[in-house]
C-alpha positions in Angstrom: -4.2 -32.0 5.0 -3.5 -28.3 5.2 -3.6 -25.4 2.6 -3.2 -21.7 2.5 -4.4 -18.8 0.5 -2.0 -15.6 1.0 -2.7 -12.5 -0.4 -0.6 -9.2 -0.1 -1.1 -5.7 0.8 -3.7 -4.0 -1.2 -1.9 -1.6 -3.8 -3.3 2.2 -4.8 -4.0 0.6 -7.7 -6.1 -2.6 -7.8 -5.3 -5.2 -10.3 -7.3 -7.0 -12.4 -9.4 -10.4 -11.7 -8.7 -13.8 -11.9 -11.9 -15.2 -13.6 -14.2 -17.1 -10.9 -16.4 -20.0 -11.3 -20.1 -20.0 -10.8 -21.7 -18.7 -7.5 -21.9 -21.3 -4.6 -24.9 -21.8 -2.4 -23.7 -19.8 0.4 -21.8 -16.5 -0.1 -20.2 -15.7 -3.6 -17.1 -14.3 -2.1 -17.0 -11.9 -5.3 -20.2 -10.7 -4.5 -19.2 -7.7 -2.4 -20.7 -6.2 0.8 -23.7 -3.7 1.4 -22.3 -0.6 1.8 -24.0 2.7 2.8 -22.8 6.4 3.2 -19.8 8.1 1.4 -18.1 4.5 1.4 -16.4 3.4 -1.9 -15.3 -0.3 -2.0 -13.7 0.0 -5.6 -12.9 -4.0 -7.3 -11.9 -6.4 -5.2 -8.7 -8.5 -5.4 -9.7 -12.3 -5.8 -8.2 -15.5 -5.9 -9.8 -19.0 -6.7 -8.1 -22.3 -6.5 -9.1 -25.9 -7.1 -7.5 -28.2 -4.3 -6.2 -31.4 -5.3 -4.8 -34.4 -3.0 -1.4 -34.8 -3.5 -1.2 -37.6 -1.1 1.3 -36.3 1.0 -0.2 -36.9 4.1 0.3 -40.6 5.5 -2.9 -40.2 7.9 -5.9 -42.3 6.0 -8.5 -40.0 7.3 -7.1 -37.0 5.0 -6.8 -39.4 1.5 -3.9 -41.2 0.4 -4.5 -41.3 -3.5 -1.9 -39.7 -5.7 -4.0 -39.1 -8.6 -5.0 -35.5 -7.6 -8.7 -35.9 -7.7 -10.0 -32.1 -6.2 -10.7 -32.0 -2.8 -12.4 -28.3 -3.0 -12.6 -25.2 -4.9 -11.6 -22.3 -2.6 -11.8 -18.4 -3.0 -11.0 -15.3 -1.4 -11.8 -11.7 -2.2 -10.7 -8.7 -0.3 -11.6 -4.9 -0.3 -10.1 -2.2 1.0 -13.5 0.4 1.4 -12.1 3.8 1.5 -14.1 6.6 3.4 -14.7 9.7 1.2 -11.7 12.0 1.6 -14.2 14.7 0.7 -17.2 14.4 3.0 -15.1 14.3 5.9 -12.8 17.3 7.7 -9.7 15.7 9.5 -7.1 17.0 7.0 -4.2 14.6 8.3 -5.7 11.0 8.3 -7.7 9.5 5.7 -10.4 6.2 6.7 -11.8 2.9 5.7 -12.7 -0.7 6.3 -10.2 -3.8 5.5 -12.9 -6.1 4.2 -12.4 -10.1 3.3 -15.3 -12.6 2.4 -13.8 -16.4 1.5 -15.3 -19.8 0.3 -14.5 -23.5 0.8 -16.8 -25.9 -1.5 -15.3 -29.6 -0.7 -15.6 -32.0 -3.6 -15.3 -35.9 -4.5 -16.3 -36.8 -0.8 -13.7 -34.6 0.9 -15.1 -32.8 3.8 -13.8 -29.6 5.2 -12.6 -29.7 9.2 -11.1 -26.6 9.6 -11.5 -23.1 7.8 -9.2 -19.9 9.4 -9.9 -16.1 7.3 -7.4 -14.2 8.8 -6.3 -10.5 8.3 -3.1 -8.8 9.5 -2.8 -4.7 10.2 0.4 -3.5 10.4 0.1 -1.0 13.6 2.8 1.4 12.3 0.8 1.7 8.6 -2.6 2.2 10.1 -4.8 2.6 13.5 -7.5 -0.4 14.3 -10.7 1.2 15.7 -13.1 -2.0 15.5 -13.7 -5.4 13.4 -16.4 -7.7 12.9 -17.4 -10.7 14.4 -16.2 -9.8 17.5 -17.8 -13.3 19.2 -17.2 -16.9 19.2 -20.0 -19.2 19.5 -20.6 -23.3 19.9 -23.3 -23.8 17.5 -25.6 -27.4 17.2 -27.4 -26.3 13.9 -27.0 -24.0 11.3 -27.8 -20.2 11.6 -27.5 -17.0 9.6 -24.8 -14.8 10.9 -24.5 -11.2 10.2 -21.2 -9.1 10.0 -21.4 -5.5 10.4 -19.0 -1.9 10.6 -19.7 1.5 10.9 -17.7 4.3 10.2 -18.0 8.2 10.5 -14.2 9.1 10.2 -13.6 8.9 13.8 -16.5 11.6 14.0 -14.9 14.1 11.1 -18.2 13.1 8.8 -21.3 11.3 8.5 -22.1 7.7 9.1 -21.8 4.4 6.6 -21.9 1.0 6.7 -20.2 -2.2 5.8 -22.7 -5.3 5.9 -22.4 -9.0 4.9 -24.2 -12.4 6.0 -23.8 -15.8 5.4 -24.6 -19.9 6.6 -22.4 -20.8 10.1 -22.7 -24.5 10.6 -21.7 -26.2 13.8 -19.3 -27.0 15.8 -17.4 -24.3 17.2 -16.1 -20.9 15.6 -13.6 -19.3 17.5 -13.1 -15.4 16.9 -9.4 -14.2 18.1 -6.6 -11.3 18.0 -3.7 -11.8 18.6 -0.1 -9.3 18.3 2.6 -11.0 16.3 5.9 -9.5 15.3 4.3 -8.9 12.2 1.4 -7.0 13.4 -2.1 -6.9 14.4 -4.0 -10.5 13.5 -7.3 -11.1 13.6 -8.4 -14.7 13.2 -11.8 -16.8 12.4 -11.0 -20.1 13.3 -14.1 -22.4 12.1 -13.5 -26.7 13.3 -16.2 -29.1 12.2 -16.9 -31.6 9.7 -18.7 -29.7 6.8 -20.2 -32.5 4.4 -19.4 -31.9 0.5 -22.5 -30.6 -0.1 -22.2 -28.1 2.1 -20.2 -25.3 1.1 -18.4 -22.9 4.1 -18.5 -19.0 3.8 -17.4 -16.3 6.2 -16.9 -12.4 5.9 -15.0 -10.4 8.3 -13.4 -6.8 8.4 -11.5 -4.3 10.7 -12.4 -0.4 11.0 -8.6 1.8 10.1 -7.2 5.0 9.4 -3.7 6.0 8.0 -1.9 9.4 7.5 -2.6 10.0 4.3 0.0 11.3 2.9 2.0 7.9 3.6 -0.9 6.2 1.4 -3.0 3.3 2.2 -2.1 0.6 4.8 -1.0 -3.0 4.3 -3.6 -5.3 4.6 -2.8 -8.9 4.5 -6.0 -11.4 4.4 -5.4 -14.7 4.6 -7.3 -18.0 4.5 -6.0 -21.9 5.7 -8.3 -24.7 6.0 -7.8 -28.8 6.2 -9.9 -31.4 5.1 -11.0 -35.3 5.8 -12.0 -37.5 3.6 -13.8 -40.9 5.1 -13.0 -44.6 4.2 -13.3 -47.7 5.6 -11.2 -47.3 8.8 -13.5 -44.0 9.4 -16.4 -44.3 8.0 -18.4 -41.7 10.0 -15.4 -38.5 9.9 -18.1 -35.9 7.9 -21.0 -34.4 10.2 
């Protein structure tokens, strides 16, 4: 069973919250990045949904109630972290990090299998200098991974940071870009069987610049995810 978050470009002008539920025992996607330098990350725009089985899907492994018991909460923040036009010199672009940090928290038995935060650059709004993670790993136990930029305005100012960690479980977590019709994609493709009480986290970004007189860039983060629930036929489908 499949779900997606979308979110659209980020606006000049952020808008306002939707109220979030407690923190989770991994990363709080609302709790925003360390940040260092003349860096600004501004409020982020966030999104939380509860996920409910709409038994839709005639496989038994992914629950075939109707009664729309939640199978997860799930959120998504994003930031776009603006370089301070005034400590640096080029006088045609401006800079910044596209930043997104998202949360799946299964519930009621329902395990999560697969987990993708995504984010799209359009290459005519904005030029893509780096992102973070760059790596895919195969992991067998659990281990704290740590996210990272830089940024120095493409060497018109001084250095500052972007930084984030959270809990990677196994199995695999496949890092990938790819260019679509629609732009630039970077993808975060996590498959394994996270148990209910173990909530998934991740945090990526991409280093950018833009003209600035054409204003800031689209920025599309995105997150899609699936879940299993076991029962008698599958008894052993969580890790």
């Amino acid at each position: 069973m499949r779900r997606k978050i979308l979110w659209g470009a980020i606006l000049l002008i952020p808008s306002l919250l939707l109220p979030l539920v407690p923190a989770s025992a991994n990363l709080n996607p609302e709790n925003g990045p360390s940040l260092t330098g003349p860096l600004d990350a501004g409020k982020p725009k966030c999104y939380t949904k509860l996920e409910r089985d709409e038994g839709t899907d005639p496989d038994p492994r992914n629950g075939t109630n109707k009664d729309q018991t939640v199978m997860a909460r799930v959120q998504l923040c994003s930031w776009l972290i603006q370089y301070d036009a005034d400590q640096e010199t080029d006088a045609v672009r401006n800079y910044g990090i596209g930043w997104v940090q998202t949360n799946i928290d299964g519930r009621n038995g329902y395990c999560t299998k697969r987990a993708n935060t995504k984010i799209t650059v359009d290459p005519a709004d904005a030029k893509v200098y780096d992102r973070t993670p760059k790596r895919s790993v195969v992991l067998s136990s659990p281990r704290r991974k740590d996210v990272h930029l830089w940024s120095n305005a493409s060497g018109h100012g001084e250095v500052g940071t972007v930084a984030q960690h959270f809990q990677l479980f196994p199995n695999k977590w496949l890092v990938e870009s790819k260019l679509t019709d629609k732009g630039r994609k970077y993808m975060n493709l996590w498959k394994g069987k996270a148990t209910p009480d173990l909530d998934l986290s991740f945090a990526a970004g991409v280093k950018l610049s833009w003209v600035e007189s054409e204003g800031t860039p689209g920025f599309l983060p995105r997150l899609s995810y699936g879940f299993i629930k076991p029962n008698e036929a599958t008894p052993a489908v969580c890790g």
